[in-house]
C-alpha positions, 0 to 999 in steps of 0.5 A, spaced: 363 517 773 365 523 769 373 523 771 373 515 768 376 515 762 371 510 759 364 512 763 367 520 762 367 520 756 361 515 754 356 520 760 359 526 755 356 522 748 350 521 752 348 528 755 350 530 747 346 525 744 339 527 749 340 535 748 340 532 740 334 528 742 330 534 744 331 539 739 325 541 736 327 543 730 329 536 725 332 537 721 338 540 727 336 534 731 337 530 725 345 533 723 347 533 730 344 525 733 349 524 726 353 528 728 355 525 734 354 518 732 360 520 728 364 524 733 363 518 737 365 512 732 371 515 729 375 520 735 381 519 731 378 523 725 383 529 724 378 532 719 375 533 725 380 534 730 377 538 736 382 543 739 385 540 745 383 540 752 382 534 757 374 533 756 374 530 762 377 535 768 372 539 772 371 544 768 369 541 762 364 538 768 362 544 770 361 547 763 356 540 761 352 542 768 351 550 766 349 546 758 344 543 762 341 548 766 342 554 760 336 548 756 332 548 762 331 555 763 329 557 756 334 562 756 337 564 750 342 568 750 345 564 755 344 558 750 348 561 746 354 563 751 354 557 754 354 554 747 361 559 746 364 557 752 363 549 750 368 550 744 373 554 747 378 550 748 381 553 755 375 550 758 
């Protein structure tokens, strides 16, 4: 699913959108759902343009996998690493 280019990107949203749901700070949770919904409905903004990386390749993958089990572990420091690692454009 992930290497389609209309269900790739829509799991991507997806995933976001469920890591925002979780926050339990509100006023965090609030500005990333809008966040998100944003990114999602104008992807051509450039007032937001993005560096450029294909969001779709196995690394991007392997980074969103590591996202999700960073959240489960409750580990901070790797939150923030891996956090740091999902804006580096040469992932």
């Amino acid at each position: 699913m992930w290497a389609d280019p209309v269900e790739g990107p829509r799991a991507n949203w997806q995933l976001h959108r469920r890591i925002a749901a979780i926050s339990p700070n509100p006023i965090v949770r609030a500005f990333y759902q809008n966040l998100v919904d944003y990114l999602e409905a104008e992807p051509d903004d450039p007032a937001l343009a993005a560096p450029r990386f294909d969001p779709l390749s196995p690394r991007r993958l392997r980074l969103h996998l590591d996202i999700i089990a960073v959240i489960g572990s409750g580990d901070r420091r790797a939150l923030r690493e891996v956090i740091a690692r999902h804006a580096d454009p040469a992932i």
